[in-house]
N, C-alpha and C positions, 0 to 999 in steps of 0.2 A: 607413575612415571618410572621408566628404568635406568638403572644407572652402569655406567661403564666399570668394572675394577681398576682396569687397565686400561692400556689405550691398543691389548692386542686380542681385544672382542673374544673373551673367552666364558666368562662370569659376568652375573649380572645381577645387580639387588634393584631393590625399589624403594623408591624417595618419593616424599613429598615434594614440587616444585615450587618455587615462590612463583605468586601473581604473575601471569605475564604480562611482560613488559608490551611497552608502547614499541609502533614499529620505529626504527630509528633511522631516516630517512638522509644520506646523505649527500645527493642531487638538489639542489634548491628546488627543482623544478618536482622533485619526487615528497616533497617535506610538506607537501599538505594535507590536509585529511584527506581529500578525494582522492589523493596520484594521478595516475595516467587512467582518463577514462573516455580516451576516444574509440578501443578498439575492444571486442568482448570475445572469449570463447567460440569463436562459431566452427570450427576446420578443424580436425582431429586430423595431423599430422607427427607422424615417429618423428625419432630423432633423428634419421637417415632423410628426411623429406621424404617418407612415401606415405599415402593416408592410410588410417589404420581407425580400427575401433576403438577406441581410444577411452578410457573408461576415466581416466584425467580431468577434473574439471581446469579449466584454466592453465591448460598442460604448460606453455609458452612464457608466460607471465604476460600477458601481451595485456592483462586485466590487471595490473599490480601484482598484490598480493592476495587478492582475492580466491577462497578457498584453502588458503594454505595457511598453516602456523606455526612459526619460528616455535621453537620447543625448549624454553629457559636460557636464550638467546637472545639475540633483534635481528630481523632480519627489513631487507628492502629491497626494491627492485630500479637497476640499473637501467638505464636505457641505451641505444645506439647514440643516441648522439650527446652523451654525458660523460665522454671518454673512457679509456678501459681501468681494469682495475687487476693490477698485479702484471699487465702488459698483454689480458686478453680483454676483447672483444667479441659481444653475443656472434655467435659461429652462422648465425641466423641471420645475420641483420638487426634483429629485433632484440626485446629486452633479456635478460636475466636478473635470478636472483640471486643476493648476497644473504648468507647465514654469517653472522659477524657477532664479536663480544662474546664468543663459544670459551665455557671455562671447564667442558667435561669432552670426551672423546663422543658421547651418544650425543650431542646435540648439534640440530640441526633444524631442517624441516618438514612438517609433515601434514598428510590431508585425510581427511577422515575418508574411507570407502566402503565404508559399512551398506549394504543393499544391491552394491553394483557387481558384487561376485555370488557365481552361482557354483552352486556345492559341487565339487566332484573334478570339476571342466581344468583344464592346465590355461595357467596365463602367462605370457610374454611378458618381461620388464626391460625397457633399454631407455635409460638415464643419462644426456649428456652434465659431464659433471668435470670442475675445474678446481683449485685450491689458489690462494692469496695469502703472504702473510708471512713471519718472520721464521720462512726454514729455509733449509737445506736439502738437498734428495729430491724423494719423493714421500708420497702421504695415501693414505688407503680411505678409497671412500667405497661405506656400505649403503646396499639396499637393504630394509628391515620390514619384516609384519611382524605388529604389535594386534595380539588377539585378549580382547578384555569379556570377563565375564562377569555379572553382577554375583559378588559371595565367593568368589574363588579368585586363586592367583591369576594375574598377565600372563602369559608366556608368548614366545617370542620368535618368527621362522625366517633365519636367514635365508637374503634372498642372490644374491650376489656381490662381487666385491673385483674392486680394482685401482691399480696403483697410478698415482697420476702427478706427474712435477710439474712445478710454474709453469707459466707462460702456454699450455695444452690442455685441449679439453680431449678429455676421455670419455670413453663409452660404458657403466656398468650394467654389466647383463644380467640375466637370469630367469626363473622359472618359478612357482610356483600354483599350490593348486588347495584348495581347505575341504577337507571330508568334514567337518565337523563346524555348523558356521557358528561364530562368535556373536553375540550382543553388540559387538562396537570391533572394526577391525581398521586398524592404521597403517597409512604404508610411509615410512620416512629414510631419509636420505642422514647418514653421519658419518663419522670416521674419523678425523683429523684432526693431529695434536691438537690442546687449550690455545687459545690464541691465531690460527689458523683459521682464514675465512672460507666457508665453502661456496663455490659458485655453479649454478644451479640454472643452466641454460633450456632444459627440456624435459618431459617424462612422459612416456608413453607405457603404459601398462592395456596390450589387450589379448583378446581369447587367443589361443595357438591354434581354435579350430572354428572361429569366426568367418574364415572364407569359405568353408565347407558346405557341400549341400546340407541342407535342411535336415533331410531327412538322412543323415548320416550320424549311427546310433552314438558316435563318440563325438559329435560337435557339441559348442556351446550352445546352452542359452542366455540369453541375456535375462536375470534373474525378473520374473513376473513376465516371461513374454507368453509362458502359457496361462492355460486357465486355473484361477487357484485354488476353482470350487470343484470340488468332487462330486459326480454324478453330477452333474447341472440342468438335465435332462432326464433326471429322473429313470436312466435308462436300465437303472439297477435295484428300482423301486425307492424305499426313503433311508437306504442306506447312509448313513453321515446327516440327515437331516432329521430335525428335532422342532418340536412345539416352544413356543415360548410363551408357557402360561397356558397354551390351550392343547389340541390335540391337530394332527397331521395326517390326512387322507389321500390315497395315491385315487386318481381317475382317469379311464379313460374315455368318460362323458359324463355331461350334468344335466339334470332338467329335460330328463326324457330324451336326450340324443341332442337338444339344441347348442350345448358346450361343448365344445372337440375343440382337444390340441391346434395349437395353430403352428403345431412342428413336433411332429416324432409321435410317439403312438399312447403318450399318459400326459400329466399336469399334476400336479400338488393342488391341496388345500389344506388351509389355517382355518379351522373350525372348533366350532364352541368356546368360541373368543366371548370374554366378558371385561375386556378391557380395551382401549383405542391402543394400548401399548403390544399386544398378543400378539402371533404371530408364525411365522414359519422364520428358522434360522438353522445353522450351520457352524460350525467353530474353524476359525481358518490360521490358527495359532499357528508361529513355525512356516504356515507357506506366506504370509507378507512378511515384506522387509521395511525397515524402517526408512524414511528420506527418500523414498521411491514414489511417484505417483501412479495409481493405479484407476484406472475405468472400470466399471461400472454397469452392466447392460442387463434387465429384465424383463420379460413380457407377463404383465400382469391382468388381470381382473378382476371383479369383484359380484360376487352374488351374495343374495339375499336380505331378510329381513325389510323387506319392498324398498331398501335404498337403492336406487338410480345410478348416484355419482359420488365418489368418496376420493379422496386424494388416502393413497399408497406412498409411503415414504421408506427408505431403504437409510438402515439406519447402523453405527456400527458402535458396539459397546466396544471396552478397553478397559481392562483392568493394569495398572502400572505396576513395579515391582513392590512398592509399598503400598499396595493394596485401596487405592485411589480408582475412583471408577469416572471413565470421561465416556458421554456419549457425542457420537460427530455425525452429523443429519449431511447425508453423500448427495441424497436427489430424491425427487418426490413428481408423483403424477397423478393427475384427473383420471384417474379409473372409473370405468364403466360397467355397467350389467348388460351391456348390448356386444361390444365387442373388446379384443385381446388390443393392449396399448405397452409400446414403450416405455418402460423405468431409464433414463441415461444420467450418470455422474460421475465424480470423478472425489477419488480422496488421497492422502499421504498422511502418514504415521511421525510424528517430531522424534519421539523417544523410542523406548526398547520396554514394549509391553509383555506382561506376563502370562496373558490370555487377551485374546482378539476372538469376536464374535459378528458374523454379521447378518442382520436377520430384517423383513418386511411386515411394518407395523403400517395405522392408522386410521381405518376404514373405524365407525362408532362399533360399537359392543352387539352381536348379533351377526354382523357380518361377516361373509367370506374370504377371505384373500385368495384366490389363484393364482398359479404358479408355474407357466410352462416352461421358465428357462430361465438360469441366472447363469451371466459368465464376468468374471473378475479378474482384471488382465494386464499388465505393465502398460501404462500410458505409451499410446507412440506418441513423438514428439512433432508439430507440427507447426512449420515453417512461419513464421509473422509474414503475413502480408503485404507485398509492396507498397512503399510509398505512393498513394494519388498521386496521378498525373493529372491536373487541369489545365488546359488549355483555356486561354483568355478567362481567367475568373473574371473577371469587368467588376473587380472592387468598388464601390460606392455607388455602382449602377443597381437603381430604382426595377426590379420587374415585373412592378403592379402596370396594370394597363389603365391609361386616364388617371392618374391617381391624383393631378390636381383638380379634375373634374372639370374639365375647360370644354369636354365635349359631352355634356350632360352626363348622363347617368352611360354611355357608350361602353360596352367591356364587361359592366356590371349586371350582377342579375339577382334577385329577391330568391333566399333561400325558403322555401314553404311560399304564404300565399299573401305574406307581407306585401306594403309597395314600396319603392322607393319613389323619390324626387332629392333636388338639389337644390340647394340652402346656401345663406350668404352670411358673413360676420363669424367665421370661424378665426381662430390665430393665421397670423399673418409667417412667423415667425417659425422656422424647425423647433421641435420639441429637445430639450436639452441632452438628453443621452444620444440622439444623432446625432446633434450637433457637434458632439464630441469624436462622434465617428468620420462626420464627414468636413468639419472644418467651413469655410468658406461655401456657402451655397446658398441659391438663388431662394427668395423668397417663396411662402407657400400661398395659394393662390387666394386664398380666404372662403373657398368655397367646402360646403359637406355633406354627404349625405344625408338627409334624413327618413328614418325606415318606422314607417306609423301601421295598424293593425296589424300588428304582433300577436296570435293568439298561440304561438307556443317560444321557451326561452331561447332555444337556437336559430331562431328566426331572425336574420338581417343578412347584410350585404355580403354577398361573395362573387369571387372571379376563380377559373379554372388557370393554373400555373405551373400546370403539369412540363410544359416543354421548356421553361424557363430555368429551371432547379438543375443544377450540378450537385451529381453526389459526392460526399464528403467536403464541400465547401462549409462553412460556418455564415449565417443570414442574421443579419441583426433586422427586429422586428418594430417599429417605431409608429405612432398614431395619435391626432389627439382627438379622443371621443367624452362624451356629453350626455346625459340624457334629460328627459322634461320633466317639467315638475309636479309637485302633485305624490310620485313612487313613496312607497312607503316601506319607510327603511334603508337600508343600505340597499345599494345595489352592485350587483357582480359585472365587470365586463371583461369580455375575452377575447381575441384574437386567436381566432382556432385555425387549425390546417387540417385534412380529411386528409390521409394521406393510405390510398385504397382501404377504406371504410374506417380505421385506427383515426382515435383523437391524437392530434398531437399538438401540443400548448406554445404558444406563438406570446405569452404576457398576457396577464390580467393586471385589473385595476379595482378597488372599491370604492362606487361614490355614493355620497349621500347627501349632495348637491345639486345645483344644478350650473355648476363654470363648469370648463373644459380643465379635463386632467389628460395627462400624458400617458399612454402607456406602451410597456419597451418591454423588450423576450427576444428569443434568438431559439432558434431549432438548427439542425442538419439530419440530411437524407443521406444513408450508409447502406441501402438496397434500394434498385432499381424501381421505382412505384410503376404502375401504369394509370394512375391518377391521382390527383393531387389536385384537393379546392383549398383558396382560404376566405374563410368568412367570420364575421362578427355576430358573437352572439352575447347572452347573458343574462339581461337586466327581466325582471318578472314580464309578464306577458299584461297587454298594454298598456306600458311602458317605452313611449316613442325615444327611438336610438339614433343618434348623432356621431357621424365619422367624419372625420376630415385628415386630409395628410397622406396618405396610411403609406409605407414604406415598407419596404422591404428589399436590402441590400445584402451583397455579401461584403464581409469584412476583412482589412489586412489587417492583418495582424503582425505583420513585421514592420508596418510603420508605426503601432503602437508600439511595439515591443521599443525602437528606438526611444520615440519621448520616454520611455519607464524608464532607460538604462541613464536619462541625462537627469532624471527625478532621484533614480536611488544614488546618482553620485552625490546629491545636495544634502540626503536627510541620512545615509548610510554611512557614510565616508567624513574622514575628518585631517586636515590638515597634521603631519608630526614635523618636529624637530627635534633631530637626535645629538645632542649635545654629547662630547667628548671631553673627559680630562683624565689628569693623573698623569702618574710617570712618562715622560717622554711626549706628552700630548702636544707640546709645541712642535714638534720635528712630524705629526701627519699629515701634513699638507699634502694630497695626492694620494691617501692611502685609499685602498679598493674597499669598500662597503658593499656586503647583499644580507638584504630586508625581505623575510619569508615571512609568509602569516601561515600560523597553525593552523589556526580556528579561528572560524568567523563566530562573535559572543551571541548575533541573534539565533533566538531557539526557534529551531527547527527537528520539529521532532515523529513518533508515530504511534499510533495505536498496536499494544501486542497482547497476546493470550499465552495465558500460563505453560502449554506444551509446546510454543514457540522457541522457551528458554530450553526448553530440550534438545535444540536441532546447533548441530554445531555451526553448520553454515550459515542459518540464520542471525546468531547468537553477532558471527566475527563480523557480519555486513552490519547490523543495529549498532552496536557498536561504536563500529567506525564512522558511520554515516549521520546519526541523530545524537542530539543532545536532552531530548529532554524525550519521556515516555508519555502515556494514558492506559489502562487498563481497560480492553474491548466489555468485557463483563465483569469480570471476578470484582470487584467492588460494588459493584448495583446492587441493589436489597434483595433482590429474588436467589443471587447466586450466596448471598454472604449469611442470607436466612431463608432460604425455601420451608421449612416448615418453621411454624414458631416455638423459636426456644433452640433451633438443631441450627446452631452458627456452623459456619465454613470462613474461617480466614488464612486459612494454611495455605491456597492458592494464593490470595492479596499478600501477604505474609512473603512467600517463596519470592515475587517478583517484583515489591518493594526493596527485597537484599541485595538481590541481581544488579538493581537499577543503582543500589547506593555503593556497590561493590564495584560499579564501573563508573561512578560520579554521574549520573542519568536524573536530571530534576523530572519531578513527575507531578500529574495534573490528576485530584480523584476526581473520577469521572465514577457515577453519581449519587451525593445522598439519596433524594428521590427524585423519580419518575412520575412526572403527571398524569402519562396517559394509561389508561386505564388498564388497556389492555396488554402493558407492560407490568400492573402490579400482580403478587401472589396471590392465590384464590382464600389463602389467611387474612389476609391480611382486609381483600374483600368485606370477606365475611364479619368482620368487626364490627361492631357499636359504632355509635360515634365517641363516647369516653374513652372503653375499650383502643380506638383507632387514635385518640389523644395522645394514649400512653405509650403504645405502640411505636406513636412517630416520636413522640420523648425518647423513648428507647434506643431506638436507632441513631439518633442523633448524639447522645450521652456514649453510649456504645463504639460508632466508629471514629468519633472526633478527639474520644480520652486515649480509644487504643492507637490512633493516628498522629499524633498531635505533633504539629512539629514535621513533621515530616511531607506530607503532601503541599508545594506550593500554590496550588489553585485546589479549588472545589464548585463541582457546576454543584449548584446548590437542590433545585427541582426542575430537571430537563422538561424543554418542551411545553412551557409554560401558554404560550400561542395555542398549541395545539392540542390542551388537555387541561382537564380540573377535575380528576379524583378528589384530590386533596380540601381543591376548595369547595366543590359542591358539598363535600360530606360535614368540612370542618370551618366553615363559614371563609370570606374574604381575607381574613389580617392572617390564615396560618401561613401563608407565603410569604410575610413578612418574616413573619416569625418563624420560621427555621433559618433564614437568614441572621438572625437576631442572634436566635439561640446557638449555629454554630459560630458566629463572630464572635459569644461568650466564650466559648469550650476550646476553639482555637484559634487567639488573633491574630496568629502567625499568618495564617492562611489568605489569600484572597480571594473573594467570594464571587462567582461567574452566572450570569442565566446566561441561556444556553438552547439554541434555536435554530431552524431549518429555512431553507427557502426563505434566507431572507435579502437574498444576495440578487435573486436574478431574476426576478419581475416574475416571476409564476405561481404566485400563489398570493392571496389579497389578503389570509389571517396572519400573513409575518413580512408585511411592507415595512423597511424602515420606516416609517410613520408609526405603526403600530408596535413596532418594537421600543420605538424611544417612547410613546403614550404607557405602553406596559413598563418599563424602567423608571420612567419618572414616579410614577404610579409607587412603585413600590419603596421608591428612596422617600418621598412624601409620609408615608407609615414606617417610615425610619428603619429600612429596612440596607443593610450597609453592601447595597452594592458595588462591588469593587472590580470589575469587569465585565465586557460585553463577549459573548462568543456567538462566533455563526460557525455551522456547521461545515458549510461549503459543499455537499453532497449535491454535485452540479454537473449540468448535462450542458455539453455546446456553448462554455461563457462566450460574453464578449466583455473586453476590459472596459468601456466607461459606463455598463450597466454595473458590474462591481461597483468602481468605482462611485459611480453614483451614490449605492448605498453606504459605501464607507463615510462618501463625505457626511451624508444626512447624518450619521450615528457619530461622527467625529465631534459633531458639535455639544455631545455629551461632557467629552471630554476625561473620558474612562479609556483605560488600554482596551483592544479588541483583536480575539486572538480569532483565527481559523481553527476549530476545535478537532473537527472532522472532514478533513477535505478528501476527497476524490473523485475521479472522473472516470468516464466509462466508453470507451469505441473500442469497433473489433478489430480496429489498424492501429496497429503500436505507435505508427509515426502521428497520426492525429488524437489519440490520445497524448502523447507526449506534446503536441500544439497545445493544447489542451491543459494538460498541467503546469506548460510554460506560462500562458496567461496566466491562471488563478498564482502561482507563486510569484511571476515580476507585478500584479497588481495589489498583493500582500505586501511586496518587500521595498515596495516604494512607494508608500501609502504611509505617510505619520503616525496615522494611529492606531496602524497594526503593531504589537508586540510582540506577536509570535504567529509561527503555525502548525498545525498536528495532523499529520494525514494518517487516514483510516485504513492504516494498514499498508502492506508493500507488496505481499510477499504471496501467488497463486496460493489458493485456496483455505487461505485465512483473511479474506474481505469478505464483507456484505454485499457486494456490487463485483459479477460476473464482468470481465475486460475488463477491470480496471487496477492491474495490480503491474509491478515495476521491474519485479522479480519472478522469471517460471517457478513453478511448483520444487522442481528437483534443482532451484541453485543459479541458474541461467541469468544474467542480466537481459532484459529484454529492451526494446528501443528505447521506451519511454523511460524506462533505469535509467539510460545512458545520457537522456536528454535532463534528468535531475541531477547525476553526475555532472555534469557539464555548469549548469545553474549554479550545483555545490563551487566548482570549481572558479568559475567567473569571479563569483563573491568571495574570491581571495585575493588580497593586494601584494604583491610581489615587488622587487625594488632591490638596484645598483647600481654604484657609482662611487665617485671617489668625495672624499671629504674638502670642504671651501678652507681658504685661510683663517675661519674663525675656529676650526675643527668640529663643525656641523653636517650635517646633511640632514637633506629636507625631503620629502616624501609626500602623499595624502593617499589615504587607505582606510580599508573597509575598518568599524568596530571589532575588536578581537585580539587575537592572542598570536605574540611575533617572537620571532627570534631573529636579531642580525648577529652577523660576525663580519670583523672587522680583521684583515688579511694585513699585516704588516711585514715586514722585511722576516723577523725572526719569530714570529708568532702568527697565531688565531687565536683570537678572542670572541668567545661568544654568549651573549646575553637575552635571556627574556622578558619582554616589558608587555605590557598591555594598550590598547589604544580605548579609552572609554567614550561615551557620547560625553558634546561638547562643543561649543560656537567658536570656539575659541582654538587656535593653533596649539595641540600638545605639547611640550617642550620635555625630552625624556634624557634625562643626566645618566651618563653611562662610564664612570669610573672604571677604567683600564689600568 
């Protein structure tokens, strides 16, 4: 950090800065952790209101304080209707910010822009900018670029300056341009005596030759808009391209003339590969920038060694300045030996690497890579898709045809050469998770199909429902089916939808009876089908299948969302009374009281990875927005021991400090991994002694270097869906790692930890089977101490959750969301989407928390489903968890009763009021804890 000598910007050394501080919020309405988050970045507007290229994120504040960071100060953001401050008002309408608590002339605010400027080009700066605070005159406020480089001094390019008195906003202007780009470059705003607040109504920084034609040799580029690969097309032979591992052939035909370019007059190959890793690559050090997303585009194929079809993955090494080596899997494709195919993906860089590399791996050992094109290019940014418009959704309407079966089998038709007919003594009664959907409704008729010579599984009852289906609606699935006796074994049943040839999962069931069980699932169509069946299938082949009911509705979801918000004021929220005394407390009668809530105490938190803590803009939203972390890998046993005996804990290590260095509780996520094909090929290869000692090791190893520190632990993920462990090491060792880490650390609470258990699609992790698996293991004394579901869920609907919550509630174990997220290509139905699953977590008893799998483009597992674009952007569904964040804070004002009380009821969490009297403010923090009982909180004034 730099520091001012003076306050007349001539000299400058460098300081260390203490922690920064918390934003220091003084609008009531702005004092909670979310602020204002109705309105995001979207309009790149100067400061003059003309639009402009605007390289700013969050130029306005119209987003808080998002993207920006007070600089060994506090800063917050004002709004239009929170009165002015020093006697101005945002010149916009809209908000501004305050840099306040300034105890040096250089501090102020500042946003990182490292990636958005391109070498060479001149840029625009024009900053509306105001001062507050105890002077006289006028006060000089600077624009600054701070240029860091790893291993050598800051240095520092003024960028303009101007003199501005109370009660006026001024304009500072200026220019500049970087021949030489920096590792990290900041742009911030300072100037003005200690004590002096700066206020900070707008910035616009963009190209001076952004309006220019294209092809006009001194315009900008917008850094990465060209291509970053040299020769890309090999039009200069294999100049800049290199073998990785093997050797690199220029062609301009293979195989007797049958291979030709599918563009331009040669093609590469990656040959005499003896590894799946070999390859053809390129070094593109110096042309990507860090924080920037970039595309991805190759045309690939694959010859020889008589393979067919190989998947091609395009892959991108990174060496870090401390010589850490991360590889990032961009995109990958079904390549062919018949014809040339598509490579397309997309990646961004967190940090400031030392060497970047990017090269196409994958095909087995023997094979060829070809290679007629690779181009590598600044992401254009591309608009979220309008909100769905539906027209009559007809929520709770049925659009099975007959589906009480009142007119025979009528509607109905036998998939394959099964038959049907209709049956009597079915349930009379809706199946419970509709019931919850639909409330009040007419009995069901008692009648059901039943479908006998079954000689293949997907054989039973379907109807065509093609013209019935609204895209992007949400369909709750509901049926009660049956099958005859005699089956041997469980059986599977499913409610499938053919939706143009694609399965798509409508709720299964496993029975191994012969009553009637329920079964409930939900889909949604997000592309146009041009047919769509759904039919019953599953159970072995003859095996006679029994349908009755069958439903299929679409859901509101804003009349659930209501019942949820009257459920979480019961179990969420708690009664206070804020007691007053001390000096003068008999003379308050009438004094003004407001009751802000910080922070709401339930944990709400998220999945991150170790080059996440690299990105700054990531770093200030995590932060702000979560309280409690998980680690996406760097704890798992393959990352923390890929070969054995070669530990890696410096990643685990690095982003445990982070998390304890911003008070961040954290979940390890995982000792071990059941399924198979998540463990090391060492690890594999083990004895079964050998594979004893191994899991001894592991467990001895991260629970002693651990201890204390991680508040949960999934113990062996995936326990439903996998048995490495137990096939190799008998029944009780799932006990026993439970055992054994509850010896090593009993600080800890010990979690299994499971999929699909939430939303009827899958029969190996039905609550039923989850609690039969839990009890199972507490029986062998195995100290389970919480339940986790994943939540990795397509299309919920809230009383199929629900559902499951209840069944596992009756365990009577906390049960957290471990990994939640959701997935559509519409931001606003995604964020439907995540408003269910979080209002039916947060008003649900026996949920105790929840962790979503990530936020933030192209650090999820799951393509559409992240909260935050790639480069920083709040996207809808961000904004619709903002909103949720925000709700779930209890606010509160008014004057004190004749006993000197005031009475309130509000969320669990962390408050501040102050208490306005004639000659003072007072203000205090107290906590509001779970509890039946009215708080009563003594506030000595």
């Amino acid at each position: 950090m730099r520091r001012l000598s003076v306050c007349c910007f001539t000299s400058r050394k460098h300081k260390h800065p203490p922690q920064r501080s918390e934003e220091t919020m003084e609008n009531p309405q702005m004092k909670s952790e979310n602020g204002n988050v109705e309105n995001s970045n979207q309009k790149m507007i100067s400061a003059n209101g003309n639009p402009a290229a605007n390289i700013v994120a969050n130029y306005d504040f119209s987003n808080g304080l998002h993207s920006w960071h007070p600089n060994c100060c506090n800063g917050f953001v004002a709004s239009a209707d929170s009165g002015n401050r020093g006697g101005l008002s945002s010149k916009s309408g809209g908000n501004y910010a305050v840099a306040t608590n300034r105890t040096e002339c250089w501090q102020g605010l500042e946003q990182d822009i490292t990636g958005k400027i391109s070498r060479g080009s001149m840029y625009l700066v024009s900053a509306l900018v105001g001062v507050s605070g105890p002077f006289s005159g006028s006060a000089d406020v600077l624009a600054t670029l701070k240029l860091e480089n790893h291993g050598s001094a800051t240095s520092y390019i003024f960028i303009g300056k101007t003199s501005v008195s109370k009660e006026r906003w001024e304009t500072v202007e200026g220019t500049f341009s970087i021949s030489t780009m920096p590792e990290r470059l900041v742009f911030y705003l300072e100037g003005p005596p200690p004590g002096v607040e700066l206020l900070i109504d707008s910035v616009v920084i963009s190209c001076s030759s952004s309006s220019k034609s294209e092809s006009t040799s001194t315009g900008c580029n917008i850094a990465g808009d060209e291509n970053i690969i040299i020769n890309p097309q090999f039009e200069d032979g294999l100049n800049n391209w290199s073998g990785r591992g093997c050797k690199v052939v220029l062609h301009d035909s293979m195989a007797d003339g049958k291979i030709v370019p599918q563009s331009g007059k040669v093609f590469a190959s990656a040959t005499e590969r003896t590894q799946s890793w070999n390859g053809i690559q390129q070094e593109i050090t110096g042309r990507v920038q860090r924080k920037l997303a970039y595309t991805v585009a190759a045309v690939v194929r694959i010859y020889g060694n008589n393979v067919t079809t190989a998947t091609v993955q395009a892959t991108l090494w990174v060496q870090t300045p401390d010589h850490r080596e991360q590889y990032i899997v961009i995109a990958n494709v079904q390549a062919t030996d018949k014809d040339w195919v598509q490579l397309q993906g997309k990646f961004l860089l967190n940090g400031s690497p030392s060497k970047v590399v990017i090269y196409l791996e994958g095909p087995p050992p023997g094979t060829d890579i070809l290679v007629n094109s690779i181009f590598v290019k600044h992401a254009e940014k591309t608009p979220p898709s309008p909100p769905p418009i539906i027209e009559n959704p007809d929520f709770g309407v049925n659009i099975i045809t007959n589906s009480q079966l009142n007119d025979g089998t009528n509607g109905w038709f036998p998939l394959g050469n099964c038959n049907l007919s209709v049956g009597s003594g079915s349930p009379h009664i809706l199946p419970p998770m509709a019931r919850a959907s639909l409330g009040a409704h007419e009995p069901l008729s008692g009648h059901y199909i039943l479908v006998k010579n079954r000689t293949q599984t997907w054989m039973g009852p379907a109807q065509m429902i093609t013209d019935k289906l609204k895209l992007f609606l949400t369909y709750q699935v509901s049926a009660w089916v049956r099958i005859s006796s005699g089956a041997i074994g469980p059986q599977n049943v499913n409610v499938a939808l053919s939706v143009d040839g694609q399965w798509v999962n409508g709720g299964q069931v496993e029975i191994n009876d012969d009553r009637w069980h329920e079964i409930g699932g939900s889909f949604r169509i997000e592309k146009q089908p041009s047919k769509v069946m759904v039919y019953i299938q599953g159970p072995a082949t003859g095996v006679d299948l029994m349908v009755a009911g069958l439903l299929i509705f679409p859901v509101d979801r804003e009349a659930r969302f209501n019942y949820l918000r009257r459920q979480t004021d019961k179990i969420r929220k708690r009664d206070v009374i804020l007691k007053f005394s001390g000096a003068g407390s008999s003379s308050l009668l009438g004094t003004f009281v407001i009751v802000v809530q910080t922070q709401n105490s339930f944990p709400i938190g998220s999945c991150i990875n170790r080059t996440n803590i690299d990105n700054e803009d990531f770093v200030d939203f995590f932060v702000k927005i979560f309280n409690w972390a998980v680690f996406g890998n760097e704890l798992k046993w393959y990352w923390t021991e890929p070969q054995q005996g070669n530990f890696n804990y410096k990643d685990a290590d690095d982003m445990l400090a982070f998390c304890q260095n911003h008070k961040i509780e954290t979940r390890g996520h995982c000792i071990f991994w059941e399924v198979q094909a998540t463990v090391q090929q060492w690890v594999q290869a083990l004895n079964k002694n050998d594979l004893m000692k191994a899991v001894q090791n592991r467990l001895t190893g991260l629970l002693t270097r651990y201890k204390g520190k991680f508040r949960h632990y999934d113990v062996n993920n995936e326990m439903l869906h996998g048995s490495f462990y137990q096939d190799r090491l008998g029944k009780d060792i799932r006990a026993k790692m439970f055992k054994i880490a509850n010896q090593l650390d009993p600080s800890a609470t010990l979690f299994v930890n499971d999929y699909h258990v939430e939303d009827g699609c899958d029969p190996r992790s039905s609550p039923e089977k989850y609690i039969e698996h839990i009890l199972d293991l507490q029986e062998q004394g195995a100290p389970v101490g919480g339940i986790g579901i994943q939540g990795h869920i397509d299309s919920p609907v809230g009383p199929i959750v629900c559902s499951a919550l209840d069944k596992l509630g009756i365990l009577g174990l906390p049960i957290w969301f471990t990994e939640l997220d959701v997935s559509s290509v519409n931001e606003y139905v995604r964020g439907d989407d995540l408003e269910v699953m979080l209002r039916e977590a947060f008003a649900h008893p026996a949920v105790e928390g929840i962790m979503l799998w990530g936020f933030w483009e192209l650090f999820m597992s799951r393509n559409n489903a992240h909260l935050v674009n790639a480069e920083g952007e709040i996207n809808e569904t961000g904004k619709r968890f903002l909103a949720l964040k925000h709700e779930w804070l209890s606010h509160a004002h008014g004057l004190l009763d004749e006993q000197g009380q005031f009475e309130f009821r509000g969320f669990h969490g962390t408050y501040v009021v102050e208490v306005l009297t004639a000659c003072k403010k007072v203000s205090k923090t107290f906590v509001v804890d779970k509890g039946d009982s009215a708080l009563v909180v003594s506030i000595d004034l």
